[in-house]
N, C-alpha and C positions, 0 to 999 in steps of 0.2 A: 709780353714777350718781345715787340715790333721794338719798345724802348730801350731793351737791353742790347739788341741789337744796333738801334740807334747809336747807343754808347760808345761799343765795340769799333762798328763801324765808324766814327767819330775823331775815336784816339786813334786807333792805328791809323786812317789817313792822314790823320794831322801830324803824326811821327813822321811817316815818311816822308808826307810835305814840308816838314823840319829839317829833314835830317838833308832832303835833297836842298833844300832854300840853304842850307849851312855852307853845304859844299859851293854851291854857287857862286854866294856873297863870297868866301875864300878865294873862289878864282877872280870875283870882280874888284876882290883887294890887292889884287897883285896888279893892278891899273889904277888904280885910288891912291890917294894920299891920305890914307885911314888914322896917323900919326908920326909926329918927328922920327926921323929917322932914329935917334939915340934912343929914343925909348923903345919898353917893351910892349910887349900885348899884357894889360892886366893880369889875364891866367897865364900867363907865363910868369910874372912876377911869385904868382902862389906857387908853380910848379917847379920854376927853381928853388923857392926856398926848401919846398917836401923833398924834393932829391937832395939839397945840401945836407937835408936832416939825415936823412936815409943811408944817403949813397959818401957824404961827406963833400961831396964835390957840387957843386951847379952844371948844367946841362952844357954840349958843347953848342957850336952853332948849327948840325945839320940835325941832332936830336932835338934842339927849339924845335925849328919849323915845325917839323912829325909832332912834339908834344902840342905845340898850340894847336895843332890841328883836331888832334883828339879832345884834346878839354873842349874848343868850339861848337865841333859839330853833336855831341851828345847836348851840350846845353839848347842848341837848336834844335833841338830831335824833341827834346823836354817841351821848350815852348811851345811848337807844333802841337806835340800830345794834348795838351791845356787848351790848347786855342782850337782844334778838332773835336775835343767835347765841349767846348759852345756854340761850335756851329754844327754837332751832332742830329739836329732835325732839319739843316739847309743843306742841301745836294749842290743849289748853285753856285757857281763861280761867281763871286764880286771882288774885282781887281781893289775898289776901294777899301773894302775890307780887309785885301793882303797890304795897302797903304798904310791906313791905320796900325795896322799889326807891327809892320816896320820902322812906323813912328815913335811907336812907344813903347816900343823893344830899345830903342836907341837912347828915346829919354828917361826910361827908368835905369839905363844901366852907363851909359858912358856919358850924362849928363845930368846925375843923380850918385845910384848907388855906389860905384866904384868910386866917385872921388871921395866921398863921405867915408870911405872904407878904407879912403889912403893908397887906394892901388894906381889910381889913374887920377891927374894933374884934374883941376876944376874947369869948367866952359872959360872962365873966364882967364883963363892962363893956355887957352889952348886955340890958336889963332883960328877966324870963323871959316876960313876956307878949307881949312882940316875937319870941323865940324861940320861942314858941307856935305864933303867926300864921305864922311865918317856915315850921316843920316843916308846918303845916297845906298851906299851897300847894304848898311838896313832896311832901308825899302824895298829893294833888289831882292834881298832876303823874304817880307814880307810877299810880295809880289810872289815869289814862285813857291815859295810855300801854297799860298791863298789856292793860288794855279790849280798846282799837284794834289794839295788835300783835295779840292773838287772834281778833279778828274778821277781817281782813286775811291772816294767815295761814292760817285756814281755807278763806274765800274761794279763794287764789291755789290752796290743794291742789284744792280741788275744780274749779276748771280744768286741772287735768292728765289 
């Protein structure tokens, strides 16, 4: 029973530490130089193609914003979930661990997966100071997440 609970307590912290580490990293990207100005945000390349399908038309500029927002913060809500049930039987806080998490959130996805996918340009086309700025918000991300999951799952144990 203690381990199902585990579980529970687990994902839903790591959700919310997701979801809030999403929003975060979003307000730390509006001080970052997370990429060239002329480009898009990967999920925004997928979400105007789906409204062009859809809707006939591509997104304007103040429905961007609001659409990248929403496609971000649910995929960070996801990973959170994933990364809250592995740390489902740790209560504590380890800042290195929300490091980690940030690191390689960053390199599986904007240093890896998305260029592979054709969404987003390769490291090696994408100057290092952008990929600097780029890892920093991910870490930022990882970091409050880490944070939130372990405060929240502390929290929800000591209501039992």
């Amino acid at each position: 029973m203690e381990n199902k609970g585990n579980i529970a307590r687990g994902i839903i912290s790591g959700f919310l530490g997701g979801l809030v580490g999403s929003m975060v990293k979003s307000a730390a990207e509006q001080f970052l130089e997370v990429r060239e100005i002329d480009e898009e945000a990967a999920q925004m390349t997928v979400i105007d193609d789906l409204s062009e399908k859809i809707t006939g038309n591509q997104l304007s500029g103040v429905s961007e914003q609001i659409a990248e927002q929403f496609a971000d913060i649910p995929l960070g809500a996801s990973v959170g979930a994933a990364y809250g049930y592995g740390k489902k039987d740790n209560d504590e806080i380890n800042i290195i661990d929300g490091v980690i998490l940030g690191a390689t959130t960053w390199a599986s996805t904007h240093e890896t997966s998305l260029p592979m996918a054709g969404i987003e340009k390769g490291p090696e086309d994408v100057p290092i100071t952008t990929q600097l700025q780029e890892l920093a918000a991910h870490l930022i991300f990882g970091v409050t997440t880490e944070v939130v999951r372990g405060l929240i799952s502390q929290n929800i144990k000591k209501l039992r």
